[in-house]
N, C-alpha and C positions, 0 to 999 in steps of 0.2 A: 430522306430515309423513310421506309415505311416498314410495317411489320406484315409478315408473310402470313398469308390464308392457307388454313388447311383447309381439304376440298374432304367432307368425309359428313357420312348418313344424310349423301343428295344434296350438298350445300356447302357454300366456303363460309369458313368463320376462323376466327383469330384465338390462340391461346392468351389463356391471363396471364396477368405480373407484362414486365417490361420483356422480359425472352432474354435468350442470349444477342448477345451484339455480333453481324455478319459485315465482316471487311472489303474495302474493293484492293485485291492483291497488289494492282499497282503503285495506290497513293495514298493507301495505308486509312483512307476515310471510312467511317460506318455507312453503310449502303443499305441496312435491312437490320432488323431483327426479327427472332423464330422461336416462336414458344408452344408447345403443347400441354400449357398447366392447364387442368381443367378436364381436358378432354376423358371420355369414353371410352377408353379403349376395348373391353369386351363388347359394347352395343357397334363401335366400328365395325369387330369383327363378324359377330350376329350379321349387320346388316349387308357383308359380302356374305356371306354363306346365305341369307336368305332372299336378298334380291339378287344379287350379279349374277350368282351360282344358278339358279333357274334360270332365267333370261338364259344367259351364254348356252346352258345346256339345251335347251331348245333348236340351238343353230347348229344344221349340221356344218363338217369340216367346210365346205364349199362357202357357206355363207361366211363362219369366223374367217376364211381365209379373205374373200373379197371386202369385208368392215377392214382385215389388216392394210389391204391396199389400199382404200379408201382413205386410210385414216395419212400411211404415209403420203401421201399426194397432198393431203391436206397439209400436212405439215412440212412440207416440201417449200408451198408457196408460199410460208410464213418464214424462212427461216432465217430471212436478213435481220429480222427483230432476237431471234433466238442468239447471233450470231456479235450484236451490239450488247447484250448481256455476258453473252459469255468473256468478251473481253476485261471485264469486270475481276473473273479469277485469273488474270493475269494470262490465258491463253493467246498465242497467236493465231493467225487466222487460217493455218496449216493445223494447232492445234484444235481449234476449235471445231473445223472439217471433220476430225477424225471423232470426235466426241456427235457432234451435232448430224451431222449428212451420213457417219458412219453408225448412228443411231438410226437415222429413217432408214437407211439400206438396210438393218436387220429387220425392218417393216416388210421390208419388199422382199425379202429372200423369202420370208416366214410365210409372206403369203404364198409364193408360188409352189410353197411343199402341198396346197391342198391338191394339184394336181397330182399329188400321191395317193391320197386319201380319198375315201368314198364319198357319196351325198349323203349323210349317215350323221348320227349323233356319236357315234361310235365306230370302230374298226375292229376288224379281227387281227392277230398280229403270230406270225409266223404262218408253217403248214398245218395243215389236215392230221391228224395223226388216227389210224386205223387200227382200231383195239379189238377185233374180230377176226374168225376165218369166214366166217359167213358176209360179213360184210354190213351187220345191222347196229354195231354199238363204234362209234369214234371219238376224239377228244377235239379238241379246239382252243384256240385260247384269244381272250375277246378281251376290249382296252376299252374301257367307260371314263367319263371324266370323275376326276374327284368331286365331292358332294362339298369341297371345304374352301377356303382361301390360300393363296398365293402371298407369302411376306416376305418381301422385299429389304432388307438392311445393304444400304447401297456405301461404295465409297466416295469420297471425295473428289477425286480426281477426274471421274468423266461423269458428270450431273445427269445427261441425257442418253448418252450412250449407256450407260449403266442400267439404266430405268429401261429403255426400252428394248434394249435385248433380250430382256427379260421377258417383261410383259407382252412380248411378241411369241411366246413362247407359251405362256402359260393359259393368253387369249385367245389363241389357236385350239390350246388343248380343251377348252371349255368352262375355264376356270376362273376367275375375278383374280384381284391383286390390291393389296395393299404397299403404296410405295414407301419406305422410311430412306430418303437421301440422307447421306452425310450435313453435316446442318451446316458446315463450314460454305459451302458452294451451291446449298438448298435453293437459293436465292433463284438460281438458272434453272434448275426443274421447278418450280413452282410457274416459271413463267410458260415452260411449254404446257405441263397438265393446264393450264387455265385456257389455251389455244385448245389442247386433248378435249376439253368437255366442251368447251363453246360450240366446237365441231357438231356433237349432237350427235356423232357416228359411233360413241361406245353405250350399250346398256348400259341404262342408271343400277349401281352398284358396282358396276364390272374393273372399276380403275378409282382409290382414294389415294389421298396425299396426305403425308404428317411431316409438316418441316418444323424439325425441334426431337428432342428426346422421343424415345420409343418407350418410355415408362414401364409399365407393368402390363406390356402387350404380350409378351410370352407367356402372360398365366394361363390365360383364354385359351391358347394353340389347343385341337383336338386333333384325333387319329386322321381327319380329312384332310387339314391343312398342309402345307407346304412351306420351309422356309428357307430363304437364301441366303446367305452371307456372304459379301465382300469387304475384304478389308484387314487387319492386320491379325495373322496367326492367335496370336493372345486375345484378343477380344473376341474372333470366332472361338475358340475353345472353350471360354467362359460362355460364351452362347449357345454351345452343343452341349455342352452339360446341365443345362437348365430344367430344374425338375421337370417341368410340367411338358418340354420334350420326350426327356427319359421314358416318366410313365405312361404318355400318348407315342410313346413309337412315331415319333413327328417326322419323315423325312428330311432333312437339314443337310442343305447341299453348299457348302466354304468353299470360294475360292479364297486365296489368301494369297500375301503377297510373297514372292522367293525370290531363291537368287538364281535368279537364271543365266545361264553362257553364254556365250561365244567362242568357236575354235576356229581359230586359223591351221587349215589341210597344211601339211608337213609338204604336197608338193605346191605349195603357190609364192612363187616367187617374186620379190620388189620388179616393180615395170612391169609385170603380167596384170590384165583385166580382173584377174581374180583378187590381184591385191588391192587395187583399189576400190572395189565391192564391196572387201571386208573391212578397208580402213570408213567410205564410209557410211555404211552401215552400223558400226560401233559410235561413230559419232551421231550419225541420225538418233539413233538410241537414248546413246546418253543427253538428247537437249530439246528432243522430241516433247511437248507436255513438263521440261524444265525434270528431265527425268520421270518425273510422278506416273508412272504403268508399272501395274504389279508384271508388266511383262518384258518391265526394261532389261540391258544386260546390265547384271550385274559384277562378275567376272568374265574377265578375257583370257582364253586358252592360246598361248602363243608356242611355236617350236621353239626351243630354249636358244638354237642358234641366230634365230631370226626376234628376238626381242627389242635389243635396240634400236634397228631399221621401225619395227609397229611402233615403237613409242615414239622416235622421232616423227614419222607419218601423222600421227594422230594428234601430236600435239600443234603441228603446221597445220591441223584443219581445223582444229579448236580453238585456234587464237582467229580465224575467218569470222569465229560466230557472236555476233551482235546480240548485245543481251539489252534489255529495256524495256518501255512500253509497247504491249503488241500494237496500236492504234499504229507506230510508225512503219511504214510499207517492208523499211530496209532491218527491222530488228528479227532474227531469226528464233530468239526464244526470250521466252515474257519471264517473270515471276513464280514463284511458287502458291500453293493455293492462300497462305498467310504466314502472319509471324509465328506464328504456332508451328508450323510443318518445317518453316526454316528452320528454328532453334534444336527442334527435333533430327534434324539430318544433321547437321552440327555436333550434334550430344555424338548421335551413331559413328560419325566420320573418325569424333575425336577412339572413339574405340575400336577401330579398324588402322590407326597410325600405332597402334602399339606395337603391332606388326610391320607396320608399311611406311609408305614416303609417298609423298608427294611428288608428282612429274610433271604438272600442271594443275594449274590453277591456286586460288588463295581460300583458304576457309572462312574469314572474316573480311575480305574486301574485293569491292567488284563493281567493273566502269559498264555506267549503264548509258543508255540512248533517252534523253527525252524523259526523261523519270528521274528521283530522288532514290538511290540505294538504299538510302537508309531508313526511308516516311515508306518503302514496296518491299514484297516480301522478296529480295532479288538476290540471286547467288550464283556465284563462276561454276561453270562444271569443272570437276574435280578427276582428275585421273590419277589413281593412285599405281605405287609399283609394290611387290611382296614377291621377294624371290625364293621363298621357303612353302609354296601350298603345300606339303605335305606334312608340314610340322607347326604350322598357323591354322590356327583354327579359325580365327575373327572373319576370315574375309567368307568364309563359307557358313559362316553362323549368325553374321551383324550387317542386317540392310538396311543401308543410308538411300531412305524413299527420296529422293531426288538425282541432282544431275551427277550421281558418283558411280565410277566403275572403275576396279582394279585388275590389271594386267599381271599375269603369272607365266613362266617357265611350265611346259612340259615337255618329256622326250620319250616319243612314241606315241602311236595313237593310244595301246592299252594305258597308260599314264592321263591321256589326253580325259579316256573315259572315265578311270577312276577320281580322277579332280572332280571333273562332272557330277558324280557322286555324291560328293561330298555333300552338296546342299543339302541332301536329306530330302528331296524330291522338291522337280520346280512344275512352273508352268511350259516354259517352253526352252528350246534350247539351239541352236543352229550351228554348222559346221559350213564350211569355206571351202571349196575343194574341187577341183574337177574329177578328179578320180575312183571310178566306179567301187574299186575294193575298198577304197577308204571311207567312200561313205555308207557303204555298207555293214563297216566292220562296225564304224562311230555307232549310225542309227542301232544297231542289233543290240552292243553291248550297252547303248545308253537310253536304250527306250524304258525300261521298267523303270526307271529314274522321272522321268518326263512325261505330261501331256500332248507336246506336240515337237517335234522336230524339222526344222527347215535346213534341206539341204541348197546350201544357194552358190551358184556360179554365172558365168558371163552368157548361159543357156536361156536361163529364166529370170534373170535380173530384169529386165525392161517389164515384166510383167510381174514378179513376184511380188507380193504385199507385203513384206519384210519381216522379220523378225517377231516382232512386237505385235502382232495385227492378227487379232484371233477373227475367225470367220465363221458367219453365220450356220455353215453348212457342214463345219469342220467342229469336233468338241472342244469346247476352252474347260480347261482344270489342270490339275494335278494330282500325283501321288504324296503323299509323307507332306511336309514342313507348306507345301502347297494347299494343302487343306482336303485331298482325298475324293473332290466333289466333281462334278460332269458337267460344264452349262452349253447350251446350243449344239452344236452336232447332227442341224436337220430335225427327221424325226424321231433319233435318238431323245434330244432335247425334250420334245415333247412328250417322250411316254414317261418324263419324271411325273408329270400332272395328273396321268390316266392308272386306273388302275386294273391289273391284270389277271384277268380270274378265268380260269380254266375251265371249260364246259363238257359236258360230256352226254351221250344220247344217240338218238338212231339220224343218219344222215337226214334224214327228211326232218326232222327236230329242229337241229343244229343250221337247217336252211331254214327253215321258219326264221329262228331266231335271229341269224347273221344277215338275213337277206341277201347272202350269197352260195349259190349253189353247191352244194358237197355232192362230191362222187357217189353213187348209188342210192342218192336220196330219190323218191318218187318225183318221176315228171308229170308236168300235166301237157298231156297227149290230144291228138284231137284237134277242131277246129280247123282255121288258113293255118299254111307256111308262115312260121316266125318272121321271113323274109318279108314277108306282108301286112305286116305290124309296122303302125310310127311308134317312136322312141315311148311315148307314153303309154299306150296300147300292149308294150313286149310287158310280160310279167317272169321274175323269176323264176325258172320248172317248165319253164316254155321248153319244149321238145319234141323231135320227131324221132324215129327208127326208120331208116331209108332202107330202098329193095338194097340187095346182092347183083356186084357186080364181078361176073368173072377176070381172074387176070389172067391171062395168055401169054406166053413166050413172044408171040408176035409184040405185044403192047412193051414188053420190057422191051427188046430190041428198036421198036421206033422211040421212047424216051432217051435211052443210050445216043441214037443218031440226033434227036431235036436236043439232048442237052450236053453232047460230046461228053458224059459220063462213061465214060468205057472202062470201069471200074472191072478186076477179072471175073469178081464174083456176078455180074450184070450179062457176063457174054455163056450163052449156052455149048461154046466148047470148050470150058476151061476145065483142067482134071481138077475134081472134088476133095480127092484125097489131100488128109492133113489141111484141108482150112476147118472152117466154122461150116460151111454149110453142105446140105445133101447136095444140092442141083442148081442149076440159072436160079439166083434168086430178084425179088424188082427191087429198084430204090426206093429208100422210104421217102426221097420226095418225090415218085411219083404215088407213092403210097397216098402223102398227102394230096395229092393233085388229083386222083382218085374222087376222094374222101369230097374237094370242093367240089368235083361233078356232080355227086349221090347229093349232098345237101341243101347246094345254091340252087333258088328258085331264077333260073335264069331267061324264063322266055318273055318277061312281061318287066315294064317299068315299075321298081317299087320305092320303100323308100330309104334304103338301103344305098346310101351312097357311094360310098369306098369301103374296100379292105382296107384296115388301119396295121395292121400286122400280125406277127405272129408269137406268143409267147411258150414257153415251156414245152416245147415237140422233142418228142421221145419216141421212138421208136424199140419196142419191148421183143417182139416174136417178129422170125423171118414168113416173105413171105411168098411161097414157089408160086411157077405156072401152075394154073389147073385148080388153085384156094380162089374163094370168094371170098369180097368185102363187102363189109355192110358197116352203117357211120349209126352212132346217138349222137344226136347234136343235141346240144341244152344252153337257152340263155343263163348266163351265170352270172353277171355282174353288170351293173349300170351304172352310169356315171354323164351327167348332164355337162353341156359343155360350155361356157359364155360366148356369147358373140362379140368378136373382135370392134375396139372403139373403131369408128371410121376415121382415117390419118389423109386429108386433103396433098397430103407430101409425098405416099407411099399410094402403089398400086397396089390394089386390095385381091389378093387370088380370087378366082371368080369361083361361090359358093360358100366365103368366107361368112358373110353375112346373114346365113341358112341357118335356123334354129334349131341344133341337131346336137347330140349328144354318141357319145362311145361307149358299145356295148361287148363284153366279155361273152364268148361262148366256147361251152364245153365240146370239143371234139374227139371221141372215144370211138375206136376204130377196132374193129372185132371181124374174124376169119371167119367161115362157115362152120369150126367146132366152136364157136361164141367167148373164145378166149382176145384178148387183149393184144393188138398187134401196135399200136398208136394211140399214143392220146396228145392235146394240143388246147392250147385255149387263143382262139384266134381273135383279131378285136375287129371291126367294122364302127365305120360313121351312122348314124341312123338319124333319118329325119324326124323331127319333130311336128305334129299342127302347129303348136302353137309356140310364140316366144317367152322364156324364161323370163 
C-alpha cells in the first residue's frame, strides 16, 4: 500500500496525516491511501492561471491540437499498465476499455477538431454581420481563451475516462486544469497523470492532480475559471451554490447522475431482431461497469401487453451473467467501486421496493467467480417490476447507482413519453423500434426531457455505440434532475472555455484583427499574381480585380451542350413570360467557371497545387447575354497543413509528403454595373518552401 502523489506547483508531493484509506473492490484489501492536508489550494490555483494559462495560450488551435494527439499515442502505448490498475476497482476488462481506451479516444477525436480551427491563438465564431449601407462599419464575434483554470470534480466510476474528456477539451481551448478525481478510485488517475507528465508533452502548469478532499479550493475560483461537476445531484447543487461561484459568475457545468430509459416500440415483436436488441441492450446496461454510469438505464418502458414475455427474456440473460473477479477471462461483471457504494445502492433499492418487486435477482446475496462476496464489494443485478408508473413516484425519483433497473407498463407511445418525463430531466434516453413515426413521435415529444436520444434497431445495431456511450463529438449532459450542464459536443465543448466578445469596426479593422479577410475590407493590390505566392509568401488582403469578360448567347448555349444543363431558362427560345427572368439567362456555374478563367494564373507552373473545393457559392443577380464579368479575388484565410507520417504498409498519394498548406479565398463576382452577381470562397492546396 502506498499513499498517492499529488502532482501540483511543478511537483508530486504527498498530503499529511495518514489520508483516507483507498480499497481494492475486489478483495476488500487497502491498496492506497489519499490525503490533501496541507496542501495550497489558492497558490495551486495561482499557479495554473499563471504558468499553464500563458504557456497553453501561446499555442495556437493547430499546435494544442497535435500535443492532444501526441499525448494520446503516448498513452495508448502505456495502457496495459493502466489496465492492470484498473482492475483493482473491481472493472472488467470490457469495463475497463470503456473507461481507459475510451478516455485516449476522446484524445484523439479532440485533436482532430483542430482541423476546424485556425492556426490562430483564437477563432472568430459565427458570420460577418453588416451594420452599414455604406458598407464601412460591421460586427464580428471572436472566441479568446479564458485567462483562468479549468476544475475538474470527477466521479468515481470512470477515473480516466472522466479526467480526460475533459481535459481534452479544455487543452484544446487553451486553458490549464486542475483535476480533483473521486478519491474512492483516485488511485487509477494518479497512475495515468504520472505517465501524463513523465511524457513531457503537456506545459508545466497545464494539468495538476489532487487525490483526497478538494478543501477550500472553491474560495479562490475567479470570473476566469471554469468548473465541472460530475457526480450525484445533491453534492453538485451544494457546489453550484457556493458563494464564491455566485459572486464570481463562475461558469459551473453539472452533469449528474439520472434516471435514464429505455422503451421498447409498441411494434417489436418476441422473435423479431428488434427484440432482442433491446433485450440485450437493457442487460448490457444494467452490468456494464456493475451498473456504475450516470448513463445507465434506469427504467424500462415496456408495452403493457408485452411485459411478461421482456421480463422473462431478460431474466434468462441475467442468470448468463458471471459476476466475480474481473482478472477471470469468463466473469462478465466485476464489483462495485467499494463497500461504500454497495451499502449505498442497498439503502436506494430498499426505497424503490416500497413500490416494486423484485423479478430477479437477491439484495444481500450473490454467487461470485474466484472472489469472496463478502471480503468485494459484489452484488446481483437487480431487476425490479412496478406496475403502477403513474402513481409511484420512487422508481422516477430514487437511483440505485448500480446494477438495478425497473421494468414498467405503458400504453401508447404518448404514455410511453410522459413516463419519460417523469425523471425530471435525464441524460440520455433510447427507444427500440423500426418505425419511422414512432420514433419520430418518441424523439419530438421526449427531447426537451433529454440530452441525448438513441434511436436503435437491427439498421445500426452492429455499429451503434449503445445506449450508455456518450461521444466525443456528440454533447453529454442534461436538462432538470441531470444537472442542466453541456460536456463534449466537438466544438461546442470547447467554446465553454473561450470567451466570446463581439467586435465591431470598419472591415479592414476587423481583418487586421481576425486575420481573416472581411468583405469590403481594403486589399492589398499590386505586385505577382497570388497564384504566384508559396503558402508563406500569400498575406491576408492579397487581391487582384480581373479585366471584364463578356458573356454571349453563344457561351451559354456551348456550356448547356458540354454540361447537358438544358435548364428552359438556359435555352434562348424559351417564352419569358411569367418566370423570373427577361431573357436566355447563363448558369451560375458557368458563372463560376467564368470567374476561374478571369483569376487563375494558369500559363506557368506555380505553386498552387489543387483546387481543394468550394465553399459557400451563391449566386445573387441574374446574369444575360451581352453583361460583362469581372472577379475581386482576395486571400482570405490560411491554414498550414501537417505532413502525413510515412506508413511502410500503406501507399502514400504522391504529393502527400509536400509541405503545403490550405488557403481560403474570396471570390466576389460583379457585372459591368459593379453590383454583386456571385460570391464563393474557394480553397486550394498551396506549396510551401519550407517544412513545418
Amino acid at each position: 500500500m502506498h499513499k498517492l502523489d499529488n502532482y501540483i506547483l511543478g511537483k508530486w508531493t504527498k498530503g499529511d496525516g495518514d489520508g483516507q484509506l483507498l480499497f481494492n473492490a475486489v478483495t476488500g484489501e487497502p491498496v492506497a491511501s489519499a490525503s490533501t492536508k496541507g496542501l495550497d489550494f489558492e497558490a495551486i490555483l495561482k499557479y495554473a492561471r499563471q504558468q499553464g494559462n500563458p504557456a497553453l495560450r501561446k499555442m495556437t488551435f493547430q499546435e494544442r491540437g497535435r500535443m492532444l494527439r501526441a499525448l494520446a499515442l503516448y498513452l495508448l502505448e502505456r495502457k496495459e499498465k493502466f489496465y492492470a490498475v484498473s482492475a483493482l476497482t473491481g472493472a472488467t476488462r470490457i469495463d475497463s476499455w470503456i473507461d481507459i481506451e475510451g478516455g485516449i479516444g476522446n484524445l484523439f477525436s479532440n485533436a482532430s477538431l483542430r482541423r476546424k480551427l485556425p492556426d490562430e491563438t483564437f477563432c472568430l465564431d459565427g458570420d460577418a454581420i453588416n451594420l452599414s449601407k455604406q458598407n464601412t462599419f460591421m460586427g464580428h464575434h471572436l472566441l479568446v481563451p479564458k485567462e483562468g483554470v479549468a476544475i475538474h470534480i470527477n466521479a468515481y466510476n470512470f477515473p480516466v475516462w472522466g479526467m480526460l474528456e475533459k481535459i481534452a477539451v479544455n487543452l484544446l481551448a487553451g486553458v490549464p486544469a486542475v483535476v480533483k478525481p473521486a478519491t474512492v478510485t483516485s488511485f487509477l488517475t494518479e497512475a495515468v497523470v504520472k505517465e501524463i507528465i513523465t511524457s513531457g508533452i503537456l506545459p508545466e502548469g497545464a494539468l495538476q492532480l489532487i487525490c483526497g478532499s478538494a478543501g477550500n479550493m472553491l474560495d479562490y475560483v475567479t470570473m476566469q475559471d471554469v468548473v465541472t461537476f460530475t457526480g450525484s445531484a445533491h453534492t453538485g447543487l451544494l457546489l453550484k451554490s457556493h458563494p464564491s461561484i455566485l459572486s464570481e459568475s463562475v461558469p459551473f457545468n453539472m452533469e449528474a447522475d439520472s434516471l435514464n430509459c429505455m422503451v421498447l416500440g409498441e411494434d417489436v415483436e418476441p422473435g423479431q431482431p428488434d427484440w432482442d436488441i433491446f433485450i440485450k441492450e437493457v442487460k448490457k446496461e444494467m452490468t456494464v461497469k456493475a451498473g456504475q454510469k450516470c448513463t445507465a438505464v434506469r427504467r424500462i418502458f415496456v408495452p403493457e401487453n408485452k411485459m411478461e414475455d421482456v421480463w422473462q427474456s431478460l431474466r434468462s440473460e441475467l442468470s448468463k451473467t458471471l459476476i466475480g473477479n474481473p482478472s477471470n477471462e469468463k466473469v462478465r461483471m466485476g464489483a462495485l467501486a467499494g463497500k461504500d457504494q454497495r451499502e449505498e445502492v442497498r439503502s436506494q433499492v430498499q426505497k424503490l421496493l416500497s413500490s416494486s418487486e423484485v423479478l430477479f435477482g437477491a439484495l444481500d446475496t450473490v454467487n461470485v467467480v474466484d472472489a469472496d462476496a463478502e471480503k468485494g464489494a459484489f452484488m446481483s443485478p437487480l431487476l425490479l417490476l412496478n406496475k403502477t408508473p403513474f402513481s409511484s413516484e420512487e422508481p422516477h425519483n430514487v437511483e440505485a447507482f448500480g446494477p438495478v433497473s425497473t421494468i414498467m407498463p405503458y400504453r401508447g407511445i404518448e404514455e410511453a413519453i410522459e413516463l419519460s418525463k417523469k425523471g425530471k430531466g435525464s441524460l440520455c434516453s433510447s427507444i427500440v423500434t423500426s418505425s419511422p413515426g414512432m420514433a419520430k413521435q418518441y424523439v419530438l415529444g421526449a427531447a426537451s426531457y433529454h440530452g441525448r436520444i438513441l434511436v436503435l434497431n437491427q439498421e445500426c445495431a452492429k455499429e451503434s455505440t449503445g445506449h450508455g456511450s456518450p461521444l466525443p463529438l456528440l454533447v453529454h449532459g442534461g436538462p432538470g434532475r441531470a444537472g442542466g450542464g453541456e460536456e463534449m459536443g466537438g466544438l461546442r465543448g470547447v467554446k465553454h472555455y473561450l470567451q466570446r466578445t463581439a467586435i465591431q469596426g470598419s472591415p479592414t479593422m476587423i481583418t487586421a484583427i481576425s486575420n481573416v479577410y472581411q468583405p469590403n475590407a481594403k486589399g492589398n493590390t499590386g505586385g505577382i499574381h497570388p497564384f504566384r505566392k508559396y503558402f508563406e509568401e500569400l498575406q491576408i488582403g492579397d487581391q487582384i480585380v480581373t479585366d471584364k469578360r463578356k458573356i454571349t448567347a453563344a457561351d451559354i448555349d456551348r456550356f448547356a451542350d458540354l454540361s447537358g444543363d438544358h435548364f428552359y431558362a438556359h435555352i434562348i427560345s424559351t417564352d419569358f413570360n411569367n418566370t423570373m427572368f427577361e431573357e436566355q439567362v447563363a448558369h451560375g456555374y458557368f458563372i463560376m467557371s467564368a470567374a476561374a478563367g478571369l483569376f487563375v494564373d494558369s500559363y506557368e507552373k506555380n505553386p498552387v497545387l489543387l483546387n481543394y473545393g468550394i465553399d459557400e457559392l451563391r449566386f445573387t443577380k441574374p446574369m444575360y447575354a451581352g453583361n460583362s464579368l469581372y472577379i475581386r479575388f482576395t486571400c482570405k484565410e490560411k491554414t498550414a497543413q501537417e505532413l502525413k507520417e510515412p506508413n511502410p504498409e500503406v501507399q502514400m498519394p504522391k504529393g502527400s509528403d509536400i509541405p503545403k498548406g490550405i488557403v481560403k479565398w474570396l471570390v466576389e463576382m460583379f457585372d459591368d454595373t459593379d453590383e454583386l452577381v456571385g460570391i464563393a470562397t474557394i480553397l486550394t492546396m498551396v506549396q510551401m518552401k519550407n517544412k513545418i
